[in-house]
BADRENDREN-399046 format. One record per residue (C-alpha): residue number from 0; x negated, y negated, z. Coordinates in Angstrom, 1 decimal, padded with zeros to 4 digits. Example, Ala and Ser with C-alpha at 12.3 -4.5 7.8 and 13.67 -1.06 7.14 Angstrom:
<recs>
<seq=0, px=-012.3, py=004.5, pz=007.8>
<seq=1, px=-013.7, py=001.1, pz=007.1>
</recs>
This chain:
<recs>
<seq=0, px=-020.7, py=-023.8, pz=-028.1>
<seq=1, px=-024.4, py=-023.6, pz=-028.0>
<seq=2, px=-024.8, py=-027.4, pz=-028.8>
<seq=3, px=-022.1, py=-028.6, pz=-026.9>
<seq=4, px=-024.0, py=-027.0, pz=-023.8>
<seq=5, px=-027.0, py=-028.6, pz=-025.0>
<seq=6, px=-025.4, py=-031.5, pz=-025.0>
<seq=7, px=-024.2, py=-031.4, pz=-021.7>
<seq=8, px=-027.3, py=-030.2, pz=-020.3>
<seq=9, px=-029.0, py=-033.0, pz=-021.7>
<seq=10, px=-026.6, py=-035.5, pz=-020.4>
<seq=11, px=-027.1, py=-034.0, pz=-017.0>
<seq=12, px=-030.9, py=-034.1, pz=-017.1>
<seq=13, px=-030.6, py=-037.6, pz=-017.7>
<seq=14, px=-028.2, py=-038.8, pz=-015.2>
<seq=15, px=-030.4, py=-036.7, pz=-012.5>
<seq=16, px=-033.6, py=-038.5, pz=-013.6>
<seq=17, px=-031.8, py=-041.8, pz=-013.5>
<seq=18, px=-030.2, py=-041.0, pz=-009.8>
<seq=19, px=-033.9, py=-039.7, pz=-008.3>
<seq=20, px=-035.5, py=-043.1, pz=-009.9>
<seq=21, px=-032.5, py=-045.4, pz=-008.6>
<seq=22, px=-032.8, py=-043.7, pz=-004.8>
<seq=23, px=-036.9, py=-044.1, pz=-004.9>
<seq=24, px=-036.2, py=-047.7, pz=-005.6>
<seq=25, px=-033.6, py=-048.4, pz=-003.2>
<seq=26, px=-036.0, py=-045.9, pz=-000.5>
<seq=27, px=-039.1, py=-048.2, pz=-001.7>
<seq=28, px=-038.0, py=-051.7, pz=-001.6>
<seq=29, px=-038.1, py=-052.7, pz=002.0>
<seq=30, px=-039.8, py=-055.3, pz=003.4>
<seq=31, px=-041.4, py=-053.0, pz=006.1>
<seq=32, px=-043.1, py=-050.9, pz=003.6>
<seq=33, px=-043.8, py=-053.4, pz=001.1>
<seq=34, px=-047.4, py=-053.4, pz=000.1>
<seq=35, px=-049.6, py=-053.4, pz=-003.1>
<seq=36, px=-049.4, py=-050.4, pz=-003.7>
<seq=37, px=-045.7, py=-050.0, pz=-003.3>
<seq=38, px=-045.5, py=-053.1, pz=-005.5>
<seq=39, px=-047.1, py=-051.3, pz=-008.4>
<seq=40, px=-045.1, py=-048.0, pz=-007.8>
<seq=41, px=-042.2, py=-050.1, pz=-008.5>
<seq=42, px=-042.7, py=-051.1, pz=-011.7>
<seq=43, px=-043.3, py=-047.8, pz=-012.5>
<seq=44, px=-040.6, py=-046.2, pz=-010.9>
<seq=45, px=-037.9, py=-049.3, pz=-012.4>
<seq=46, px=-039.7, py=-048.0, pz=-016.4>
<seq=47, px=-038.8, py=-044.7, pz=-015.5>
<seq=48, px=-035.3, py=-045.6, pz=-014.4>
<seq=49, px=-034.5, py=-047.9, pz=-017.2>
<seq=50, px=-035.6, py=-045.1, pz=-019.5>
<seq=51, px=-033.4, py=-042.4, pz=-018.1>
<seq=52, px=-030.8, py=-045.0, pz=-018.2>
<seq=53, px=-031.0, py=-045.2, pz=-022.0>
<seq=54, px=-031.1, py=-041.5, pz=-022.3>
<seq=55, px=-027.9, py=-040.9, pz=-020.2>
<seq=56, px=-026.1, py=-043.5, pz=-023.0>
<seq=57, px=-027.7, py=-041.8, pz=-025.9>
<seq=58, px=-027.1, py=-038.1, pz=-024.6>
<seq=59, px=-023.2, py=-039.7, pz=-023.5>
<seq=60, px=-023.0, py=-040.9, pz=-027.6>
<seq=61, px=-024.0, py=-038.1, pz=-028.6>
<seq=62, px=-021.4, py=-036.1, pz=-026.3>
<seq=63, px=-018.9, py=-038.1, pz=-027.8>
<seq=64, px=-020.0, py=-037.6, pz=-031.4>
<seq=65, px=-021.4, py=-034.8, pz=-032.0>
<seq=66, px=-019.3, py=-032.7, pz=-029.2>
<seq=67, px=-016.8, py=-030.6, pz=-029.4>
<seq=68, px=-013.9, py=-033.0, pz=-028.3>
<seq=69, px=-014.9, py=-035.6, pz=-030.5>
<seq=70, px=-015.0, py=-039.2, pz=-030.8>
<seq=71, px=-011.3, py=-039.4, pz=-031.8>
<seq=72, px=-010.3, py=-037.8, pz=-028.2>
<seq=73, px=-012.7, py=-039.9, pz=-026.0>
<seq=74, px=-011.6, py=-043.1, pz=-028.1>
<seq=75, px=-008.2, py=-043.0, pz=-026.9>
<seq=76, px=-009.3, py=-042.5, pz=-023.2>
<seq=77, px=-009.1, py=-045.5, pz=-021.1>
<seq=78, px=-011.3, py=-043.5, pz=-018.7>
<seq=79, px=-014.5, py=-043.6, pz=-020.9>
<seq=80, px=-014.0, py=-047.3, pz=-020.7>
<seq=81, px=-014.2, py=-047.2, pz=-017.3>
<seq=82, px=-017.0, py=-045.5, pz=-017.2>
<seq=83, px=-019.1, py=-047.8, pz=-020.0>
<seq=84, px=-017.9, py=-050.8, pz=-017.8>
<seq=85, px=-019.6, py=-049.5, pz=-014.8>
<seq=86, px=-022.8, py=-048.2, pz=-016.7>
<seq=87, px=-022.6, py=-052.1, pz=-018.1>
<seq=88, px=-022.4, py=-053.2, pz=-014.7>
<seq=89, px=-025.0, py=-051.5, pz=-013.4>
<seq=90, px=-027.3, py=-052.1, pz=-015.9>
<seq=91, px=-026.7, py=-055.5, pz=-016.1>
<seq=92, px=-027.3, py=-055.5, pz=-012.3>
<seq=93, px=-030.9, py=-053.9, pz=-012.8>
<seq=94, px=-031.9, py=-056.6, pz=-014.5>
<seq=95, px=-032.7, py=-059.0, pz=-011.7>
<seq=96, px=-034.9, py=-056.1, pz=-009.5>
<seq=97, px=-036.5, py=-055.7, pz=-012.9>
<seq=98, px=-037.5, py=-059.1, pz=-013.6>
<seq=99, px=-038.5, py=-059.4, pz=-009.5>
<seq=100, px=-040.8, py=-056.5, pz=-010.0>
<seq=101, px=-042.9, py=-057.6, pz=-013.0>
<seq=102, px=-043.0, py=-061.1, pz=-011.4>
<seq=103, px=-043.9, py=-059.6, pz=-007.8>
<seq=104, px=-046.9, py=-057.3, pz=-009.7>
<seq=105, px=-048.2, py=-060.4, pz=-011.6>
<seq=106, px=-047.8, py=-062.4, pz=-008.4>
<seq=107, px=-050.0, py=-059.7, pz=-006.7>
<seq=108, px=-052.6, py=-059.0, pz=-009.3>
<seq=109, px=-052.9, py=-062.4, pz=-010.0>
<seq=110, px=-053.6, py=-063.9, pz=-006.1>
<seq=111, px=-053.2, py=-061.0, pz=-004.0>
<seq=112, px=-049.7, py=-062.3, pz=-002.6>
<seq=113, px=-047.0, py=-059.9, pz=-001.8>
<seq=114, px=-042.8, py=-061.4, pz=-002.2>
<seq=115, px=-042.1, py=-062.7, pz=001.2>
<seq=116, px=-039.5, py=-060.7, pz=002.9>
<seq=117, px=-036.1, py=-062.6, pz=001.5>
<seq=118, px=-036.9, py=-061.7, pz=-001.8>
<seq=119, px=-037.2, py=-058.0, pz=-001.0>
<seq=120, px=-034.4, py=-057.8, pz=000.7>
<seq=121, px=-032.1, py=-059.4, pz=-002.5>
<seq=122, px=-033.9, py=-057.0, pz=-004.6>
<seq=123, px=-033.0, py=-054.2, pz=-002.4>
<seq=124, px=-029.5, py=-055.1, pz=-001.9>
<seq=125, px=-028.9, py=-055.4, pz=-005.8>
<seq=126, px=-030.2, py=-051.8, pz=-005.9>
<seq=127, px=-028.1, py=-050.5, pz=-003.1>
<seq=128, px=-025.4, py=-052.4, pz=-005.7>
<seq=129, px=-026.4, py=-050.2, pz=-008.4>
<seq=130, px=-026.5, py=-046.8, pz=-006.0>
<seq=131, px=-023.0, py=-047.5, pz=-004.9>
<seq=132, px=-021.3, py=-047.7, pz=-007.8>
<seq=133, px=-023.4, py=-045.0, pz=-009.7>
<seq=134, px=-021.2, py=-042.3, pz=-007.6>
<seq=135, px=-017.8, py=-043.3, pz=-009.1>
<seq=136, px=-019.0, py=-043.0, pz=-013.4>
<seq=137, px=-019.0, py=-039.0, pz=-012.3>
<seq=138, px=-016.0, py=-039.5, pz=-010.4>
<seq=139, px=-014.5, py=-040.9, pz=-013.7>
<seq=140, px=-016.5, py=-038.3, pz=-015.8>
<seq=141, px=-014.7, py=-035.4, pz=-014.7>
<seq=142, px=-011.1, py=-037.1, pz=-014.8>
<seq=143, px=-011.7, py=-038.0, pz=-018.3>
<seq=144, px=-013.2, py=-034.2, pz=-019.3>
<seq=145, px=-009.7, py=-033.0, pz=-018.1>
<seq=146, px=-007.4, py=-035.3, pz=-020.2>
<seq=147, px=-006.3, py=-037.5, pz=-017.2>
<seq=148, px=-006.3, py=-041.3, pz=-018.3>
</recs>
């Protein structure tokens, strides 16, 4: 009982973390507030988020494995496949904004130029991408912890 708390806990932590970094993205890219410093909070902020990212998939494996449900009860769930298919999607989402900030901070350390305001706004709209279909892996989460699926 203990672990499977920890577990969950952990899971939790993670998910948070990567919520908090994805909604300081989303609340930082805008072309109205873009500036140089912004520019190099970004890339920060996008580590951090790509980190917590990982750690919500290896806290989820280890829910699955090491839990007290088991890998044999989540495998037969079309639920967690539901959810890995929107984790996929978003991550496979962030890596456009990602690849926009390292270019825009070597851009800006390199000549001083900030992205012109097009480019922000496709960054920002794949991150609001991200944000809105972040809400519905819970969504699926709790479905699947109750047996539905």
């Amino acid at each position: 009982m203990v672990l499977e708390s920890l577990l969950a806990y952990a899971h939790l932590l993670a998910i948070l973390t990567m919520v908090v970094f994805l909604a300081s993205e989303a609340a930082l890219c805008r072309t109205e507030w873009l500036n140089a410093a912004v520019i190099e909070r970004l890339g920060k902020i996008d580590m951090v988020y790509g980190i917590s990212a990982g750690a919500v998939f290896l806290t989820g494996l280890a829910r699955v494995f090491l839990g007290s449900k088991g890998a044999a009860w989540y495998g037969h769930n079309p639920l967690l496949y539901v959810k890995l298919a929107m984790f996929l999607a978003i991550g496979l989402i962030s890596i456009k904004p990602t690849l926009m900030f390292l270019r825009w901070r070597r851009e800006l350390r390199a000549s001083g130029v900030l992205p012109d305001a097009l480019e922000v706004k496709k960054a920002r709209r794949l991150v609001m991408v991200q944000a809105h279909i972040l809400p519905f892996i819970p969504l699926a989460a709790v479905f699947l912890a109750r047996g539905f699926g």
